[in-house]
C-alpha positions as semicolon CSV with decimal commas, in nm:
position;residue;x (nm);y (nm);z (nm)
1;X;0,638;1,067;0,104
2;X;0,468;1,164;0,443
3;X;0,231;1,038;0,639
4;X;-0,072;1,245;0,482
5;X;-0,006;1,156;0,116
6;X;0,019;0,741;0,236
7;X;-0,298;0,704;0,420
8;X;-0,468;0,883;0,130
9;X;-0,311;0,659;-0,063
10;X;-0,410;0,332;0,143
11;X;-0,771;0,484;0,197
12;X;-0,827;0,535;-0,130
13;X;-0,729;0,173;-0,210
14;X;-0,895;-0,010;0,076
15;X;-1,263;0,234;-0,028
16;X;-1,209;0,106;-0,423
17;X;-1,192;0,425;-0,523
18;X;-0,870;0,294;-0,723
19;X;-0,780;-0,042;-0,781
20;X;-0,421;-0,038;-0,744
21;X;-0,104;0,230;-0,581
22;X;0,213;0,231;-0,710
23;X;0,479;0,302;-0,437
24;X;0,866;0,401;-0,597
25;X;1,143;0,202;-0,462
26;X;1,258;0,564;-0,315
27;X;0,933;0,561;-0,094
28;X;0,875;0,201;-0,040
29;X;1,029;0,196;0,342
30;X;0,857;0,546;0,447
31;X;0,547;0,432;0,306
32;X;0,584;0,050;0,490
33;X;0,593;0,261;0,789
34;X;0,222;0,344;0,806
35;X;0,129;0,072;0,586
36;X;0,250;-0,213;0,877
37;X;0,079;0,014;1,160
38;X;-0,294;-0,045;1,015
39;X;-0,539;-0,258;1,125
40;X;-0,609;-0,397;0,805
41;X;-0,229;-0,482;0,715
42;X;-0,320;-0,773;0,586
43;X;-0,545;-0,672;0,322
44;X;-0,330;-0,496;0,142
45;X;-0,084;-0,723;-0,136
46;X;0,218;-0,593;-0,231
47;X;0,346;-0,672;-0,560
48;X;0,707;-0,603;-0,598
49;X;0,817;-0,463;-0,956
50;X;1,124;-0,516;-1,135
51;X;1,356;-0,234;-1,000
52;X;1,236;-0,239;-0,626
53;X;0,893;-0,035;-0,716
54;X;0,587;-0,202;-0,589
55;X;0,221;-0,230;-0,669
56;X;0,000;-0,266;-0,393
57;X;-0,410;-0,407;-0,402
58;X;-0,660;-0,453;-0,125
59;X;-0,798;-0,769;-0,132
60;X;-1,135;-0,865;0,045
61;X;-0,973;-1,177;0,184
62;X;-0,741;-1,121;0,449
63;X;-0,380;-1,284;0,351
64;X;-0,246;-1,569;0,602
């Protein structure tokens, strides 16, 4: 994954455009990379899968 294809990823997310990304296991560390950078970090919820995949949401409500 580079650094293009993520933050269209996380924009898309954080503009509703979709409600949810999926991020493989293979990506997940690349992808934390620009993820953890943002200003909005802690919108974004991570949920992991079974297999190390994870499902990430932007919430309104900034996590703690």
């Amino acid at each position: 994954m580079d650094k293009e294809q993520a933050v269209r990823m996380l924009e898309s997310l954080r503009n509703k455009e979709v409600e949810e990304i999926f991020v493989s296991k293979q990506d997940f560390m690349e992808f934390r990379e620009f993820l953890v950078k943002r200003d909005d970090f802690k919108h974004f919820s991570g949920i992991a899968q079974r297999g190390g995949d994870v499902i990430f949401r932007y919430i309104d409500e900034a996590r703690s």
